[in-house]
BALOBA-1460 file (C-alpha; in Angstrom, 3 decimals):
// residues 183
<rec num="1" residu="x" x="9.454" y="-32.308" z="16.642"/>
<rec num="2" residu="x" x="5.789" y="-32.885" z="16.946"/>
<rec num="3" residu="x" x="3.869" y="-35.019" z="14.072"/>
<rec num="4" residu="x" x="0.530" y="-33.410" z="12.466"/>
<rec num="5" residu="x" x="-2.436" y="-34.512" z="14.737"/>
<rec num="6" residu="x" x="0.234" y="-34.212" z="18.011"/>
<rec num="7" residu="x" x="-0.885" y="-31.618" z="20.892"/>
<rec num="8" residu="x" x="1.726" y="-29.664" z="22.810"/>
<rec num="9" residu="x" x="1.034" y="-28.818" z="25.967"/>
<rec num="10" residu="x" x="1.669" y="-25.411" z="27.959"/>
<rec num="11" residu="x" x="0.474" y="-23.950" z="31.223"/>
<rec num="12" residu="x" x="-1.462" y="-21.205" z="29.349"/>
<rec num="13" residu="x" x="-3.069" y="-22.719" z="26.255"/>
<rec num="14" residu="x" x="-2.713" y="-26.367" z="24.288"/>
<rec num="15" residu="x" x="-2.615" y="-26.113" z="20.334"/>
<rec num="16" residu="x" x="-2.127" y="-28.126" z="17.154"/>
<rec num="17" residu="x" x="1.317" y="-28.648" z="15.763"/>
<rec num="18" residu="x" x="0.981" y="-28.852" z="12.200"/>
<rec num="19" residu="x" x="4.091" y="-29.465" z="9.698"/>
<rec num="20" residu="x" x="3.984" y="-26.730" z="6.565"/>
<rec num="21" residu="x" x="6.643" y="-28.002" z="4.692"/>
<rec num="22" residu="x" x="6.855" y="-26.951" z="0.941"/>
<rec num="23" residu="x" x="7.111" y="-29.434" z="-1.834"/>
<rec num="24" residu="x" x="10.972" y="-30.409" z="-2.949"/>
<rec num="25" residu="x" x="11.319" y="-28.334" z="-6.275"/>
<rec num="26" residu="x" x="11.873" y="-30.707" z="-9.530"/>
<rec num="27" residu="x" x="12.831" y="-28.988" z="-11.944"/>
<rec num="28" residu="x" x="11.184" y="-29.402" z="-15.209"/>
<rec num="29" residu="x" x="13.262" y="-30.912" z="-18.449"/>
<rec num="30" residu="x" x="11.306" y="-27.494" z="-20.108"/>
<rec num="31" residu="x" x="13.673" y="-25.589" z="-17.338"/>
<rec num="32" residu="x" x="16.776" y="-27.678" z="-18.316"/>
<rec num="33" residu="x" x="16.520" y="-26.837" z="-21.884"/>
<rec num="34" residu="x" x="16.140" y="-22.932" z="-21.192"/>
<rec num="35" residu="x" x="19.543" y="-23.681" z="-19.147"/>
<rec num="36" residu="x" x="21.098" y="-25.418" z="-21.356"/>
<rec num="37" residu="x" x="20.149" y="-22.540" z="-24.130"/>
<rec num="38" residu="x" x="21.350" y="-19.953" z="-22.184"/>
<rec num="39" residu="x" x="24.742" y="-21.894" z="-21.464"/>
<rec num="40" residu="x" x="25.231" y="-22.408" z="-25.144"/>
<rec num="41" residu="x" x="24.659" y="-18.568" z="-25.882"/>
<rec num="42" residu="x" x="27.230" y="-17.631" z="-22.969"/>
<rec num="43" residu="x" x="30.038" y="-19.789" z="-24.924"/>
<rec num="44" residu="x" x="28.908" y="-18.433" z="-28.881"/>
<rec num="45" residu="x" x="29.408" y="-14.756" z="-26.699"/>
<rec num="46" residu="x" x="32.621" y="-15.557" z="-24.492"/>
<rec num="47" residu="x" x="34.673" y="-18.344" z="-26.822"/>
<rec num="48" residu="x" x="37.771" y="-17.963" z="-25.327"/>
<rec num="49" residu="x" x="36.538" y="-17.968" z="-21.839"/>
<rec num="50" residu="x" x="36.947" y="-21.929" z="-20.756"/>
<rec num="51" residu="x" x="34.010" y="-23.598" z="-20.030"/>
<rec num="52" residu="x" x="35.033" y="-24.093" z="-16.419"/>
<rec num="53" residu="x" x="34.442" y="-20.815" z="-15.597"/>
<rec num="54" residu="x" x="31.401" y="-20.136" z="-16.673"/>
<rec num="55" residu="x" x="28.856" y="-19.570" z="-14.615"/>
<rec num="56" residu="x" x="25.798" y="-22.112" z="-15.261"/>
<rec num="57" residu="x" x="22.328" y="-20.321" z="-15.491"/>
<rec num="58" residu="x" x="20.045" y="-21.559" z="-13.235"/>
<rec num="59" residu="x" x="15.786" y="-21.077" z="-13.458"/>
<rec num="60" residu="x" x="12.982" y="-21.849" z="-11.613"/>
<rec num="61" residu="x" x="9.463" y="-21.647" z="-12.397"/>
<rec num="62" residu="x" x="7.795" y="-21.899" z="-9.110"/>
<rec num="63" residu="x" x="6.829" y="-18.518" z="-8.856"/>
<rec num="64" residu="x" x="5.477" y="-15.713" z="-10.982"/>
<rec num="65" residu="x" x="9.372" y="-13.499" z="-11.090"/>
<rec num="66" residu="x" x="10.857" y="-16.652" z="-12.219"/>
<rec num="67" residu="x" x="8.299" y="-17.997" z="-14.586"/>
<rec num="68" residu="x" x="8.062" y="-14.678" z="-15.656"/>
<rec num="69" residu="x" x="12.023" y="-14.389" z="-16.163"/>
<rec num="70" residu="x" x="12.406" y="-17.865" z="-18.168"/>
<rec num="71" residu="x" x="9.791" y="-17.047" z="-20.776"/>
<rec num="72" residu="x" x="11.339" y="-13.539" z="-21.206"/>
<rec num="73" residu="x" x="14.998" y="-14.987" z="-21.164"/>
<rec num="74" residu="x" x="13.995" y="-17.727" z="-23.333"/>
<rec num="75" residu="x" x="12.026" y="-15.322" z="-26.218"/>
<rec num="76" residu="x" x="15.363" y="-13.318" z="-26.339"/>
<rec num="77" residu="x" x="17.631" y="-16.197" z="-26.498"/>
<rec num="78" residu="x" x="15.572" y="-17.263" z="-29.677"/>
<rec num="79" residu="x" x="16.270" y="-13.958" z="-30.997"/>
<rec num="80" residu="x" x="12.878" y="-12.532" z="-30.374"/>
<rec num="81" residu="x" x="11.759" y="-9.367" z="-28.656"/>
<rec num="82" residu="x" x="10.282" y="-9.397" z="-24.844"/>
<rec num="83" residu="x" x="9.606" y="-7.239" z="-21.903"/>
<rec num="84" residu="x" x="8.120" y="-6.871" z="-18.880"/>
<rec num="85" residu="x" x="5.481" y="-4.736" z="-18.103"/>
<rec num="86" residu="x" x="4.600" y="-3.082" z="-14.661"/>
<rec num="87" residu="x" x="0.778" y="-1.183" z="-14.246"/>
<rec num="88" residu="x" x="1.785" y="-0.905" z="-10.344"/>
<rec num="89" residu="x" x="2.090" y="2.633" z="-10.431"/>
<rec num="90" residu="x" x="4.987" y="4.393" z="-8.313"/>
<rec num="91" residu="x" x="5.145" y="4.891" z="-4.333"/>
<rec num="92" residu="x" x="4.649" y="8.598" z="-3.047"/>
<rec num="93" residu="x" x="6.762" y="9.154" z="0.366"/>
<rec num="94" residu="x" x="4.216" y="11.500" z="2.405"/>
<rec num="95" residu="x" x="6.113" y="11.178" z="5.695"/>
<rec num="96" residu="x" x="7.261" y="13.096" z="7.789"/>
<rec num="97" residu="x" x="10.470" y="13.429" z="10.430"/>
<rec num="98" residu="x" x="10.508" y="16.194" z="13.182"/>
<rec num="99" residu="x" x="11.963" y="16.069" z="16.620"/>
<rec num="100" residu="x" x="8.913" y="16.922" z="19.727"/>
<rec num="101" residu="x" x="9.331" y="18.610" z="23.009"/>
<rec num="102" residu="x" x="11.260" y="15.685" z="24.265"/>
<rec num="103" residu="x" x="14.019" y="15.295" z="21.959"/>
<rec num="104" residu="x" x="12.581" y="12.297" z="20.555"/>
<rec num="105" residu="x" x="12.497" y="11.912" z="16.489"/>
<rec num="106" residu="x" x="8.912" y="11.130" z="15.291"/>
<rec num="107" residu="x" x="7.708" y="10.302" z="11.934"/>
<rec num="108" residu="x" x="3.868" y="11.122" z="11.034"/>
<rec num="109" residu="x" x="2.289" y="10.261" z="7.535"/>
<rec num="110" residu="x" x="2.234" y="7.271" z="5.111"/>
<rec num="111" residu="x" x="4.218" y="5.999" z="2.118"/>
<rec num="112" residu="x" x="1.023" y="5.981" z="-0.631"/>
<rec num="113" residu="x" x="0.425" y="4.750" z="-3.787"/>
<rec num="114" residu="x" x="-0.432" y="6.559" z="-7.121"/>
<rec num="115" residu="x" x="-1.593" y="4.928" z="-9.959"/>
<rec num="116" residu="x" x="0.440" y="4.049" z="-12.683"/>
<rec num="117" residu="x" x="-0.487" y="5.401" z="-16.319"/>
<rec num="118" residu="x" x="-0.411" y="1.933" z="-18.061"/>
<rec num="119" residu="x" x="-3.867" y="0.241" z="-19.155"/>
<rec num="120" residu="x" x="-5.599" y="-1.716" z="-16.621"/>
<rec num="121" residu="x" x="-5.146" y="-5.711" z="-16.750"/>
<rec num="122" residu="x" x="-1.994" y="-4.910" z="-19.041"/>
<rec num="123" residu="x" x="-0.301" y="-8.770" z="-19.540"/>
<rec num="124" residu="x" x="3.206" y="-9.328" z="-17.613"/>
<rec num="125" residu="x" x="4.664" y="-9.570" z="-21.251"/>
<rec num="126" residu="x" x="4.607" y="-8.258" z="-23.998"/>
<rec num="127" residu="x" x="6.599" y="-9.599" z="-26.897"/>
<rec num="128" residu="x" x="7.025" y="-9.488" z="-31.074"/>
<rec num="129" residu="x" x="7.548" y="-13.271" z="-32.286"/>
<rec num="130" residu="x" x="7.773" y="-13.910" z="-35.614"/>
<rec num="131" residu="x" x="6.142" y="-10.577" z="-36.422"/>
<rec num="132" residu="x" x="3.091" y="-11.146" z="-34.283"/>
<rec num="133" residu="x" x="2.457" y="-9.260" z="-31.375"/>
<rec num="134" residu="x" x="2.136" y="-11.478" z="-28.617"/>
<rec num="135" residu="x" x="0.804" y="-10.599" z="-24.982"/>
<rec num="136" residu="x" x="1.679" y="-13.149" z="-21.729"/>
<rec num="137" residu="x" x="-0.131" y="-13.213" z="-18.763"/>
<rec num="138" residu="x" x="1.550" y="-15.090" z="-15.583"/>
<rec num="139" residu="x" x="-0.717" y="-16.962" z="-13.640"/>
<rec num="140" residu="x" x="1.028" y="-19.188" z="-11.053"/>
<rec num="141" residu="x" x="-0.563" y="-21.430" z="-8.007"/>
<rec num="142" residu="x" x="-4.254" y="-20.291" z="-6.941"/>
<rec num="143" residu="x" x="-3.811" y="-16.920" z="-8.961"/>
<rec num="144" residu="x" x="-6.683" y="-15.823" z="-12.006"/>
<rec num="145" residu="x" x="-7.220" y="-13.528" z="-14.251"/>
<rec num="146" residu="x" x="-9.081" y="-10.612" z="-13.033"/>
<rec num="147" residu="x" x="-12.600" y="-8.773" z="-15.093"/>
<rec num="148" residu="x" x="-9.796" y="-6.151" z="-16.325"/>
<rec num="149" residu="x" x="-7.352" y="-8.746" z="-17.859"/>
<rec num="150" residu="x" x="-10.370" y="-10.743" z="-19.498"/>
<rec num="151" residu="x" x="-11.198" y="-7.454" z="-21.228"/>
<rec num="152" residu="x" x="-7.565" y="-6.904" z="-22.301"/>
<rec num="153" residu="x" x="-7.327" y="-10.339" z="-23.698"/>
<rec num="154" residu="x" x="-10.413" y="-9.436" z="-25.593"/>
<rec num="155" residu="x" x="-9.104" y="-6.176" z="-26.920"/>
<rec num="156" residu="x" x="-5.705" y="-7.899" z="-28.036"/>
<rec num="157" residu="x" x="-7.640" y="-11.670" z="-29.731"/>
<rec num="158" residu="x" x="-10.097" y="-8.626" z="-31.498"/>
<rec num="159" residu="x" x="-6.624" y="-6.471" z="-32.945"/>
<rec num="160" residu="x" x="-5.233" y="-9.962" z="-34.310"/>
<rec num="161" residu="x" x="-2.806" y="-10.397" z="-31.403"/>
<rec num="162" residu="x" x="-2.258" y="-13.614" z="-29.784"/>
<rec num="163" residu="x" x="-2.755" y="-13.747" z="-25.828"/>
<rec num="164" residu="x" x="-1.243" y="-16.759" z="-23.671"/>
<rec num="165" residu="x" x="-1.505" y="-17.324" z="-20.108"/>
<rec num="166" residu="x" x="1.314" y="-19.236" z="-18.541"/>
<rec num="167" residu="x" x="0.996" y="-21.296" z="-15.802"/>
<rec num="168" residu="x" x="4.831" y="-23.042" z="-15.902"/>
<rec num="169" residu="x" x="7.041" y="-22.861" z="-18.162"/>
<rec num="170" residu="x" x="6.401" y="-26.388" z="-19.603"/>
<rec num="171" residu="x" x="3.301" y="-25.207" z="-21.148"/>
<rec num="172" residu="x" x="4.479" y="-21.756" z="-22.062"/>
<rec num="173" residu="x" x="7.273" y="-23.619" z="-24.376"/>
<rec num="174" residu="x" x="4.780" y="-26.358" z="-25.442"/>
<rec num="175" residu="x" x="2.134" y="-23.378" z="-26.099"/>
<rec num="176" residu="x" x="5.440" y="-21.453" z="-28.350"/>
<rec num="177" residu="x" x="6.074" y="-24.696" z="-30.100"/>
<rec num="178" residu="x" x="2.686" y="-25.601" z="-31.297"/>
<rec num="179" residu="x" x="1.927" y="-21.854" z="-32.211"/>
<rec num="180" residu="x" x="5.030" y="-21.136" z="-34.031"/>
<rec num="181" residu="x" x="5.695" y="-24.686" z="-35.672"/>
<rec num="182" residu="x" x="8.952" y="-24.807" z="-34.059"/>
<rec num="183" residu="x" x="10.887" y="-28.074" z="-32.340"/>
């Protein structure tokens, strides 16, 4: 394997061999306690099951699905209410198969995209904590918040809703502790 800064060589055309390896994943103690939850709530709901054979949760947060599934997984396990919410819209199939002159099958059109009926820059989560109505945007890596979901934050800090964006799960549970007064 070529280092960074190394040239290969070919008859055709010479080009840069760079090495795009990803960062080793550490996982966060913030991630070990949501395991360690969850593991505790799997033997209060299977007692007689041995603890052997129980399958360990694992979670990440190096990505929006999985930050997004710890902070939902970890508001239910403390007995509070969470979902996800999806503004994509839904995928309309406008294709079609026929066979031409030839025999051969052909398909014409495009798979399209309506849009959904949910309000624009809706937050990934919404959730009821302690009786407060609580709205969570995932932001992960490079990603912001777009015009639509400053507005929405707006509309939810103006109705007496709290509004959090979560960047890893170590702040999300530092963000829960501090708001809620809880260790």
């Amino acid at each position: 394997m070529k280092k960074e800064g190394q040239h290969h060589f070919s008859t055709t055309r010479i080009f840069q061999v760079k090495d795009k390896k990803k960062p080793t994943y550490r996982k966060p103690v913030a991630v070990k306690y949501l395991e360690e939850l969850a593991l505790e709530a799997k033997k209060k709901k299977y007692p007689s099951i041995p603890i052997l054979y129980l399958a360990v949760p694992k979670y990440r947060d190096d990505s929006a699905n999985n930050l997004t599934r710890c902070i939902i997984d970890f508001l239910r396990l403390k007995s509070h209410q969470a979902e996800r919410i999806s503004t994509t819209g839904r995928p309309v199939d406008r294709t079609k198969t026929f066979i031409d002159v030839l025999g051969h099958q052909r398909t014409i059109g495009r798979i399209e995209w309506i849009k959904g009926n949910g309000t624009n820059g809706s937050a990934d989560i919404s959730a009821t904590i302690a009786g407060k109505s609580v709205k969570i945007e995932v932001k992960t890596g490079r990603d912001f918040q777009s015009k639509a979901q400053i507005e929405y934050q707006k509309s939810i800090i103006s109705a007496g809703g709290l509004y959090v964006i979560a960047k890893d799960f170590t702040s999300f549970l530092s963000w829960y502790n501090l708001q809620f007064n809880k260790p």
